[in-house]
N, C-alpha and C positions, 0 to 999 in steps of 0.2 A: 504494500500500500504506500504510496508515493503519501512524502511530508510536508505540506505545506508550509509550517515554521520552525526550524531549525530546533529555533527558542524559545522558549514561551512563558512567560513570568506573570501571572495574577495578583495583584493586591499583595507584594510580598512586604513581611513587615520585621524590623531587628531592631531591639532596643539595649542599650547598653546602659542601664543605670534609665536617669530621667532623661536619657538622649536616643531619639530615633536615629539610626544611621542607615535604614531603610522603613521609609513609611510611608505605605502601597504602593510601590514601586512596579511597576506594571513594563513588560515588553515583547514586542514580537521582530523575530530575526527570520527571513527566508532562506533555502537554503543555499551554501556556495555563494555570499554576498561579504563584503565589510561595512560591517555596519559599526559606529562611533559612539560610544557612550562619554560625554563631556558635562565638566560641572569644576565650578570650584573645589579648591582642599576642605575635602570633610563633607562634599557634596554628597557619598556614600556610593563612589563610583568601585574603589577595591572591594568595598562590602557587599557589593550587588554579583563582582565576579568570583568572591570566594562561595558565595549561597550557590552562585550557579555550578560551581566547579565542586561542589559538596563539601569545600572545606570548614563550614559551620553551616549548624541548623537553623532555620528561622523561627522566629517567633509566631508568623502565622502567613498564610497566603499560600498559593500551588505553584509548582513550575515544570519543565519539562522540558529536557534536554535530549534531541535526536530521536525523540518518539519517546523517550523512559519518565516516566514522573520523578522528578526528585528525592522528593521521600520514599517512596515503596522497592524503587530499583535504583538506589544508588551506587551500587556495583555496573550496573549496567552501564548506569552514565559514565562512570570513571572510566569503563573502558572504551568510551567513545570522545574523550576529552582529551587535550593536552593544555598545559599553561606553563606562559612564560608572565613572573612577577617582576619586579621591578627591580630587582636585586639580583644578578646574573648568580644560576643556580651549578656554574660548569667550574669543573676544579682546575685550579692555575695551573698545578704542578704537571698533571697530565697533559698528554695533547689531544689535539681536537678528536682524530680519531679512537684512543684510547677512552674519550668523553663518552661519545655516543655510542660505541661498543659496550659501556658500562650501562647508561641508561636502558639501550636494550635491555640487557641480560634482567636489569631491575621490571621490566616489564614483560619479561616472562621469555623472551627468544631465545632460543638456541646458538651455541658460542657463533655457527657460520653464520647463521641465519641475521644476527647483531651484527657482526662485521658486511655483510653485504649492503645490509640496511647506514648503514652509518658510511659505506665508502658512495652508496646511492646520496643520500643526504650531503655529503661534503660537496659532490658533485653540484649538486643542483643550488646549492649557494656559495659556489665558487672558491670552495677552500680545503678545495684537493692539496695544490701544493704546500699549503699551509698545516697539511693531517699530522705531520711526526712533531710537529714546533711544541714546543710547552704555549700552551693558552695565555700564560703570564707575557708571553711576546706578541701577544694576538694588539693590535689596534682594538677602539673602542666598537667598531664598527662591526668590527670581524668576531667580538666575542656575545656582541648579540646576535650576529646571525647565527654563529653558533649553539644559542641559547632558543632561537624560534626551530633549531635543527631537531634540539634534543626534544622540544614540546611536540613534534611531527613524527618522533620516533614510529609510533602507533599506527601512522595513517588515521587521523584522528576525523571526527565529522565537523566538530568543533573546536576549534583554536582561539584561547582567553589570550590575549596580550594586554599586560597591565602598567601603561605607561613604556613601553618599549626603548623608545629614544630618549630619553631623560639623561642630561649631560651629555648627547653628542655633537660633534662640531657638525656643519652642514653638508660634508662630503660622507659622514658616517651615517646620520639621515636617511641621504638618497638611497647610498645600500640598504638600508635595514627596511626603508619602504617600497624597493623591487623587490626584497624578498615575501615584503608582507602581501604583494598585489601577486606576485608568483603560487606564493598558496594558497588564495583565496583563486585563481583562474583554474589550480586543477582540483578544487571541488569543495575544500575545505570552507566553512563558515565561521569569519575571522570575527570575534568583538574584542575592541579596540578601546582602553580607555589612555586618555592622553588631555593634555593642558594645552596644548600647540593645538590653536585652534586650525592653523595654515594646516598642520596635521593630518584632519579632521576632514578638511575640505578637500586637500589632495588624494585621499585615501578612500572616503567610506561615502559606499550610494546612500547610505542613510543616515540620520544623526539622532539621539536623545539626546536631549538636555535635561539635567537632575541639579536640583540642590534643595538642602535641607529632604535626602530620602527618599525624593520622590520628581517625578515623570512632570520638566514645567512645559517644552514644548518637543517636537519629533516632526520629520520629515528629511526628504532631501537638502542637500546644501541649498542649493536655488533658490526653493520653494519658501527655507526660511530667510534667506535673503534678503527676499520680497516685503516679506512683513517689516521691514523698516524701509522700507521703500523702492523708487527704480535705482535705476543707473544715474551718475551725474556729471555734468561737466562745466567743467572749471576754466576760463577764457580770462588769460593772463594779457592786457594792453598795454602802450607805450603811455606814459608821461602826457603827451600830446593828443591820446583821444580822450573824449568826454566819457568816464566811467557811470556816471548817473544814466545818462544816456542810452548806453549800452548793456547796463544794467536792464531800463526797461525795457528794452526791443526785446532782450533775450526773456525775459517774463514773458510778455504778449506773444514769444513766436511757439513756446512750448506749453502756457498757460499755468504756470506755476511760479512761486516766487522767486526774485533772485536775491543771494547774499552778496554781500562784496566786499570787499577786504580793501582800505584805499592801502596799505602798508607795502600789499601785495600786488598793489591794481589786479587784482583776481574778481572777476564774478564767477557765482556758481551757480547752476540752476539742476532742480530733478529731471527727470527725461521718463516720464511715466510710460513714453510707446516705447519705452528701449531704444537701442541704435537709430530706427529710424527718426525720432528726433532730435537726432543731429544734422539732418539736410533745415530745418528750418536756424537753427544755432547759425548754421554758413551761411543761410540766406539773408536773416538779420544783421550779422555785422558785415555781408556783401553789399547792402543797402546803405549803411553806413560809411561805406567806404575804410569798414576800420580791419589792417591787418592784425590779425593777434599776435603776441609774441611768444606766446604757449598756449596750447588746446589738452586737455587732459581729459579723459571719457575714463571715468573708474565706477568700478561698480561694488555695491555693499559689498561688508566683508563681513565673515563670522564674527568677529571680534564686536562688530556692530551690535549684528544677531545678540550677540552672548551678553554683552553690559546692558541691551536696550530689555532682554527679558528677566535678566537678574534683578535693574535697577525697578522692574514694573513687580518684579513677587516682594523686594524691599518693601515698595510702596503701599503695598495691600495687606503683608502683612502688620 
């Protein structure tokens, strides 16, 4: 019987003393996706992936991971799970290969059967020539992939990463995010919790947003994009044209209001039809006769998404 959701979290609820660090915390994962769970520290984003990964019980709510209910077959889940935490879980002294030949055998393989497994694994994230090094020589880059290696041992259905790149430079990043979109293309279903919101956007068809426990908004990046608004753009002038001016053409040609910076000589305006509201932007200041001396088209950013819906659950509560 084919799964519709990978994941699936009901009204999950964990209190630690008089602190919810999940409270109803609700989610659905389809299968073979990466999907993003984001929130502030203490949002209750590691607490939601140790419930699901059976490393504590909850206090109340259902879940179901790869078809098994949480509670009744958690054996079952474990063996369809893997997780990498936030603490690289691979021993220095050994090398890469001797790593993942060992996490094998931990999860039940046979001595060939972990060695093939683990020379497949090295392969596929590029750290063959790397297999006999001690781990202690590994770059930051290299000893997380090595770390989403040993969570794949299994051939898992489900892959927890729990803040993955945390302290890597920008070049360590990129590897550790080809490998995250590599297992998620050959079937795995990736959740993802991370602070880098860029993260989030580069990585996952879907997003939750959580804080204080629980589920504030979900969707695609895009879609939450939206909700604080279009696209905009920003028409930087010389000295010599009239900023007032040009300020109001660009209001009347796209029907929204314009901001304007005299520091900057910048106007800015929304662009609610998207792109195509920049033929009227060129039209207005062709009218004018005014060259720009910078045109900037940007469009919301999660970060937006993320302060505009935090600072609105602030407010209400």
């Amino acid at each position: 019987m084919a799964i519709n959701h990978t994941l699936i979290a009901d009204g999950l609820r964990k209190r630690y003393g008089d602190v919810f660090a999940l409270d109803g915390f609700d989610l659905r994962v389809p299968p073979g996706v990466i999907h993003g769970l984001l929130g502030p520290n203490g949002a209750g984003k590691t607490t939601a992936i140790k419930a699901l990964a059976t490393l504590i019980d909850v206090d109340s709510g259902s879940a179901s991971v790869a078809g098994f209910d949480l509670r009744t077959q958690a054996g079952q889940v474990r063996r369809r799970i893997g997780l990498v935490g936030q603490n690289a879980a691979v021993d220095e002294i050994l090398g890469g290969r001797q790593n993942l030949v060992m996490f094998g055998r931990l999860y039940g393989l046979r001595k060939a059967a972990a060695r093939a497994r683990a020379d497949q694994l090295l392969d596929t994230f590029g750290l063959t020539k790397a297999a006999d090094r001690a781990v202690s020589t590994y770059s930051g880059g290299m000893r997380r992939r090595l770390d989403i290696a040993a969570g794949l041992i299994p051939t898992p259905a489900v892959l927890f990463l729990d803040e993955p790149t945390t302290g890597l430079d920008p070049r360590a990043r990129n590897e550790v995010w080809n490998s995250i979109r590599e297992t998620a293309a050959r079937g795995t279903t990736v959740l993802l919790t991370t602070q880098y919101l860029d993260e989030a956007d580069q990585l996952a068809a879907e997003i939750t947003v959580m804080n204080h426990g629980k589920v504030i908004a979900g969707g695609p990046p895009d879609v939450l994009k939206r909700q604080v608004g279009g696209d905009r753009v920003t028409v930087t002038v010389a000295p010599r044209d009239p900023l007032d001016e040009v300020a109001r053409r660009l209001s009347a040609a796209v029907g929204e209001p314009a901001v304007t910076d005299a520091d900057t000589r910048g106007v800015t305006v929304e662009l609610r039809t998207g792109v195509t509201g920049l033929a009227g932007v060129v039209r207005a200041l062709d009218e004018l006769a005014v060259t720009p001396e910078d045109l900037v088209l940007r469009r919301p950013t999660l970060d937006e998404v993320f302060l505009n819906l935090t600072d609105q659950e602030a407010t209400a509560r």
